[in-house]
ROSEGU-330351 format. One record per residue (C-alpha): residue number from 1; residue in one letter; z, x, y. Coordinates in steps of 0.02 Angstrom, whole numbers. Example, Ala and Ser with C-alpha at 12.3 -4.5 7.8 and 13.67 -1.06 7.14 Angstrom:
% residues 2
  pos  code      pz      px      py
    1     a     390     615    -225
    2     s     357     684     -53
***
This chain:
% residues 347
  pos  code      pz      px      py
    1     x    2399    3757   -2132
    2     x    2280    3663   -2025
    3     x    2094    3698   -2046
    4     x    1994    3668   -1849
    5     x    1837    3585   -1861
    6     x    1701    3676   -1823
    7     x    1630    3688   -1663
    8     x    1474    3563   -1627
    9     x    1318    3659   -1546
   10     x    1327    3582   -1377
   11     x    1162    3517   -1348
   12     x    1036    3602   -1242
   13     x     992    3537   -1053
   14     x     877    3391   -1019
   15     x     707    3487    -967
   16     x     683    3436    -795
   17     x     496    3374    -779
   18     x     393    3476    -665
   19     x     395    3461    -483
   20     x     245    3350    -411
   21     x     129    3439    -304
   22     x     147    3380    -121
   23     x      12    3264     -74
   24     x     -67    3351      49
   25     x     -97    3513     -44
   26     x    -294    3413    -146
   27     x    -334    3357      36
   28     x    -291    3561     115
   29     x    -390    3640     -61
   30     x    -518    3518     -33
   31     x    -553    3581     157
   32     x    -526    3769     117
   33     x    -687    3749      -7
   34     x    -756    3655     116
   35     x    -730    3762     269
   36     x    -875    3870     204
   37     x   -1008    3750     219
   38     x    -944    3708     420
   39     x    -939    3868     456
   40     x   -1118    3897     415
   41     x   -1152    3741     525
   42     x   -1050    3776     675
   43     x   -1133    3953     682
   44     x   -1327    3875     664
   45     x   -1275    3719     819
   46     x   -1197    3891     925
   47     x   -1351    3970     906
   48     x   -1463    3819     936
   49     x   -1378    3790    1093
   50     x   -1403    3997    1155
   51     x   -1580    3954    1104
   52     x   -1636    3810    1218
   53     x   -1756    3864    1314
   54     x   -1917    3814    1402
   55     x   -2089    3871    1302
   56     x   -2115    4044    1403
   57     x   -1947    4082    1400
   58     x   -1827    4241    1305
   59     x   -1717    4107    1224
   60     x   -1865    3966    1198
   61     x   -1817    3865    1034
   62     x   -2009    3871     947
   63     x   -1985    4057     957
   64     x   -2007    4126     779
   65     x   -1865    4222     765
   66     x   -1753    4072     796
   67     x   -1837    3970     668
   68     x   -1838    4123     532
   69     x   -1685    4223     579
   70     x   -1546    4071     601
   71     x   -1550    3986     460
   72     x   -1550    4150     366
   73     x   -1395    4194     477
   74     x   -1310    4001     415
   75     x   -1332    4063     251
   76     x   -1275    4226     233
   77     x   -1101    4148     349
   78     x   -1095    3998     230
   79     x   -1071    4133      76
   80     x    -969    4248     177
   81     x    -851    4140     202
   82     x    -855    4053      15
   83     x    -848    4225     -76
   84     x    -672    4259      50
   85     x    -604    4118     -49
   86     x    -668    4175    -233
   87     x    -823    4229    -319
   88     x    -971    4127    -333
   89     x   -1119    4087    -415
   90     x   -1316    4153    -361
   91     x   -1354    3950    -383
   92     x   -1200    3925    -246
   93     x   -1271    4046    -135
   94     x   -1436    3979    -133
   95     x   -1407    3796    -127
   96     x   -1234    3808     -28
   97     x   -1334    3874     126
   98     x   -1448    3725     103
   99     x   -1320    3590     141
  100     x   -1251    3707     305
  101     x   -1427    3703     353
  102     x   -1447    3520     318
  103     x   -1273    3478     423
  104     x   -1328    3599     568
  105     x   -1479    3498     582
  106     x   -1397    3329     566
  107     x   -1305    3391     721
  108     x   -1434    3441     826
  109     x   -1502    3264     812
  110     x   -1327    3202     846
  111     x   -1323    3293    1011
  112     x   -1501    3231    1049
  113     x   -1558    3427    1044
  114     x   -1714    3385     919
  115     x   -1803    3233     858
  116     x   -1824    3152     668
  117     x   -2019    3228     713
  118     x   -1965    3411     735
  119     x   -1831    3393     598
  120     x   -1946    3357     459
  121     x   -2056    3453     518
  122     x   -1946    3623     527
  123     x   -1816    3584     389
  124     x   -1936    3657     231
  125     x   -1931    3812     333
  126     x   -1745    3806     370
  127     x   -1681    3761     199
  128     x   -1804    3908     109
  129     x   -1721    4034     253
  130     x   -1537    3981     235
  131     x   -1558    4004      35
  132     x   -1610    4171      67
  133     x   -1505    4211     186
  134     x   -1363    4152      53
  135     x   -1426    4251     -91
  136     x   -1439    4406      15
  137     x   -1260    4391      74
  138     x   -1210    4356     -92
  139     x   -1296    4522    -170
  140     x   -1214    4614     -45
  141     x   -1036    4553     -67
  142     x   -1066    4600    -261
  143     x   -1105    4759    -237
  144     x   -1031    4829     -54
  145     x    -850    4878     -88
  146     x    -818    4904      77
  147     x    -793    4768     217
  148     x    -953    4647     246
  149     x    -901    4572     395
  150     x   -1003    4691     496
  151     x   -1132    4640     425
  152     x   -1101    4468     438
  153     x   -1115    4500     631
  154     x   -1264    4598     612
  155     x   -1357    4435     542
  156     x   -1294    4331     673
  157     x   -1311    4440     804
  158     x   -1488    4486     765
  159     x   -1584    4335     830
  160     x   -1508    4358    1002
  161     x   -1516    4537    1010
  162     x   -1709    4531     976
  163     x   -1699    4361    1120
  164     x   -1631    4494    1235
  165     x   -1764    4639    1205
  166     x   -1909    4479    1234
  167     x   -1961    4489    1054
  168     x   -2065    4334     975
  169     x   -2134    4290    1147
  170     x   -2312    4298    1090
  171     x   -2390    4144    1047
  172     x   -2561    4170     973
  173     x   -2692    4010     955
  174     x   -2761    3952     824
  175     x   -2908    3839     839
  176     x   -2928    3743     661
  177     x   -3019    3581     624
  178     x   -3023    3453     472
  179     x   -3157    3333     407
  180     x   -3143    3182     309
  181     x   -3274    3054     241
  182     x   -3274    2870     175
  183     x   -3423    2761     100
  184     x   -3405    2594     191
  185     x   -3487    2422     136
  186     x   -3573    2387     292
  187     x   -3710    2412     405
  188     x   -3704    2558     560
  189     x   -3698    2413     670
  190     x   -3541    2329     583
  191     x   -3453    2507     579
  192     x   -3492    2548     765
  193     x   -3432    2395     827
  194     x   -3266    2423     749
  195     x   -3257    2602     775
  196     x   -3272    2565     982
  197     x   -3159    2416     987
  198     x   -2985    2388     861
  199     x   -2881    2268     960
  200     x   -2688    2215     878
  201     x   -2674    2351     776
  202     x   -2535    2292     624
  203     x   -2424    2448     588
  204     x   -2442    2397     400
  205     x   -2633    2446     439
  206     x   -2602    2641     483
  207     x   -2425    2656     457
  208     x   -2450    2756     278
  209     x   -2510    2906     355
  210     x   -2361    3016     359
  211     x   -2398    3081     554
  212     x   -2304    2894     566
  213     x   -2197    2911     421
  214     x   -2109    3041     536
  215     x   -2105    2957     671
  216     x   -2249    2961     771
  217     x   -2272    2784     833
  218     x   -2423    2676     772
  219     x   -2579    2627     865
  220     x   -2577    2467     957
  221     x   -2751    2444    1000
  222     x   -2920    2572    1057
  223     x   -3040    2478    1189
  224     x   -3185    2546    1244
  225     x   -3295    2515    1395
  226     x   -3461    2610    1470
  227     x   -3443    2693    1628
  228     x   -3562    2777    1753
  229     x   -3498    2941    1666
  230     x   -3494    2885    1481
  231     x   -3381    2795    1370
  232     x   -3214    2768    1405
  233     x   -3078    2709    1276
  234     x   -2910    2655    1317
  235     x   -2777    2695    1191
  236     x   -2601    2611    1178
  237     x   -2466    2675    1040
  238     x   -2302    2614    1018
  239     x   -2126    2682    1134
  240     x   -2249    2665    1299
  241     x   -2381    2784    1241
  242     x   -2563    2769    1328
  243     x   -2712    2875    1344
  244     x   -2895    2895    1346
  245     x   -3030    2941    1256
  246     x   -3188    2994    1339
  247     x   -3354    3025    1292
  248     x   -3502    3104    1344
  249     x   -3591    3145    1210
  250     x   -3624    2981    1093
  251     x   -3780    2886    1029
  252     x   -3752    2700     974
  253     x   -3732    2671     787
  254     x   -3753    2852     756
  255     x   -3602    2968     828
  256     x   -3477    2979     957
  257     x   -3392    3135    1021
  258     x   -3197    3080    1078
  259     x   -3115    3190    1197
  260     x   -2945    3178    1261
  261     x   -2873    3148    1447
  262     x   -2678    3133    1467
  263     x   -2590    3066    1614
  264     x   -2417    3149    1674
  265     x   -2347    2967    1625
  266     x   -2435    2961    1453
  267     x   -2304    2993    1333
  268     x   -2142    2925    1404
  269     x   -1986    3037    1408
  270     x   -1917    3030    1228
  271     x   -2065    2945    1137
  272     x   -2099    3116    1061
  273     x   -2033    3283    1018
  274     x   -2071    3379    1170
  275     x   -2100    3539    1046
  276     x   -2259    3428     971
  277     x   -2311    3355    1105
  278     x   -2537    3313    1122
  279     x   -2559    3463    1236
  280     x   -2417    3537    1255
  281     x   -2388    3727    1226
  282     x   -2382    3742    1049
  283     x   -2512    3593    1002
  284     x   -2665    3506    1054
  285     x   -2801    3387     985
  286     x   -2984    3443    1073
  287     x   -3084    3321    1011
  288     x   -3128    3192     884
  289     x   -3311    3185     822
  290     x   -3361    3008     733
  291     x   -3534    3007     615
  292     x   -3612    2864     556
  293     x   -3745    2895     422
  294     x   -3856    2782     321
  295     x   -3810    2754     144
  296     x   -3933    2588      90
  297     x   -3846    2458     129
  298     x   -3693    2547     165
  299     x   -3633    2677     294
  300     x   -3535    2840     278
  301     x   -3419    2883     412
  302     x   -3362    3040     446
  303     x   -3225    3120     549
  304     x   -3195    3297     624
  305     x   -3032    3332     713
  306     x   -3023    3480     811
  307     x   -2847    3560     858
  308     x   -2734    3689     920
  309     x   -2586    3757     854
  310     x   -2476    3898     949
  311     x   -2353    3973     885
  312     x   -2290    4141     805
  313     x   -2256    4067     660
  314     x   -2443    3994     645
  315     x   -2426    4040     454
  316     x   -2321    3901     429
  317     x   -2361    3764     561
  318     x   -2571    3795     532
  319     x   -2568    3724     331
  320     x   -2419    3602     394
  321     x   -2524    3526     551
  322     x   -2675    3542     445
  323     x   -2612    3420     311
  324     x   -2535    3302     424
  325     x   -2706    3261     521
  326     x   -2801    3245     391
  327     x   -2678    3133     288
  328     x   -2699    3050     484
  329     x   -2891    3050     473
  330     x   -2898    2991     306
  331     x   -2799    2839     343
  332     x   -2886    2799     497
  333     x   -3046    2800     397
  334     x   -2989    2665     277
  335     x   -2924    2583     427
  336     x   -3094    2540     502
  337     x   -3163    2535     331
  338     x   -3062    2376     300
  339     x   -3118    2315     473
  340     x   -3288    2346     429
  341     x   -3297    2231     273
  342     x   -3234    2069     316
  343     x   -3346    2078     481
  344     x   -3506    2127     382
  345     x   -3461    2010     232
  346     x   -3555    1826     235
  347     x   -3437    1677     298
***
């Protein structure tokens, strides 16, 4: 009798190695979690486009609740549309809104609807605002169990709706003024000849004051001559920009009162944000006082700038205008002060 031979295990099936992932599937995952931060944007460029108005006007773009109330609206779509994809953090939804804000912006320069001026100036504001707006829109889609896309709308919606009713129009002034000081080495005479007359102006001089940092373009030169009705200076800034200074009320080697006179043709179309333009609606230099005083054989010079701001948001532009001229005055102190010593200095 024949034994069989046992029957060999067969052996098990080669494992297949797992499918790669099509290619495109990092790039599509990639703009899904990015779709929340355009979205944000798209939404703050719409509504910077309903709000382009003229000062005076419902949809004007320095009205309050256009600066406040859109960038809060950026943030709270920016987290909308991020928690529709999966849950996120309160640091996302504050810093999230932030870049939306940032890329809205970016875009409104790209379209040539603001300037690098207004930009720096309004973008504090805007980023703060779209934060909040984020973490507020995150709190609610933590604890509303029902649909938020209503109110989604509602945030949106809001800064037109109140555009509509004529909310924001007011613009109340504010009449503010700064004074700054500097001991130079030189006698009242020295220091008044410079203060009338600063011919080729070097940007390097002024150009650390950050009213220029932001674009503002630098002095040129300041000449001064004596008229029938006073003393007149002609000013020339950079991009075009001319003016004059006029005076009434001086005394040589002692003070000199600077007030302003603007042309239709002084500031060229594009040389500055029309929304900061020297008296325009929202903001206006008055006057410029200069005070020479005795100090021994040295001088003290002294500068008062008054100014104008109007806006409804005064709480925020006031402090901002208020630190950039007198970072401005400060500078254009040590400007002359430098002038002063070399010309009072012994060859």
């Amino acid at each position: 009798m024949t034994v069989e031979p046992p029957e060999l295990p067969s052996s098990p099936p080669p494992v297949q190695p797992p499918a790669a992932p099509p290619r495109h599937d990092a790039s599509v995952s990639l703009l899904v979690h990015a779709s929340p931060l355009f979205g944000g944007a798209l939404i703050g460029l719409l509504l910077r486009l309903a709000f382009d108005g003229q000062p005076g006007q419902a949809f004007a773009t320095m009205l309050w609740i256009f600066i406040v109330l859109a960038p809060f609206a950026i943030g709270a779509v920016t987290v909308y549309l991020a928690e529709r994809i999966k849950p996120r953090s309160t640091t996302y939804h504050f810093f999230m809104p932030v870049f939306s804000v940032s890329l809205c912006v970016l875009g409104s320069m790209l379209l040539m609807l603001e300037g690098a001026i207004c930009v720096v100036m309004v973008m504090p504001i805007f980023a703060v605002m779209g934060g909040l707006g984020g973490v507020v829109m995150g709190a609610i889609c933590r604890r509303l169990q029902r649909s938020k896309t209503p109110t989604v709308y509602s945030f949106v919606a809001l800064p037109l709706v109140l555009g509509l009713l004529g909310v924001g129009q007011d613009t109340p002034h504010r009449f503010e003024h700064v004074e700054r000081r500097v001991l130079i080495q030189a006698a009242p005479a020295d220091v008044w000849k410079v203060l009338l007359d600063a011919d080729n102006i070097q940007a390097s001089e002024v150009d650390r004051a950050w009213m220029y940092r932001i674009g503002v373009p630098t002095p040129l030169n300041g000449l001064t001559h004596e008229t029938r009705n006073g003393l007149v200076r002609e000013v020339r800034m950079g991009k075009g920009i001319h003016f004059q200074q006029v005076s009434t009320d001086w005394k040589p080697q002692q003070y000199v009162r600077w007030q302003y006179l603007f042309e239709d043709d002084s500031v060229p179309a594009g040389a500055l944000d029309d929304h900061v333009r020297i008296g325009g609606p929202y903001f206006d230099l008055l006057d410029t006082r200069y005070t020479l005083t005795p100090r021994g054989a040295a001088t003290e010079l002294s500068i008062r700038m008054d100014y104008r701001v109007s806006t409804g948001f005064n709480w925020y532009t006031v402090p901002l205008a208020n630190w950039l001229i007198g970072d401005f005055s400060q500078v254009i102190l040590d400007f002359y002060r430098h002038r002063a010593e070399p010309a009072a200095a012994p060859a």
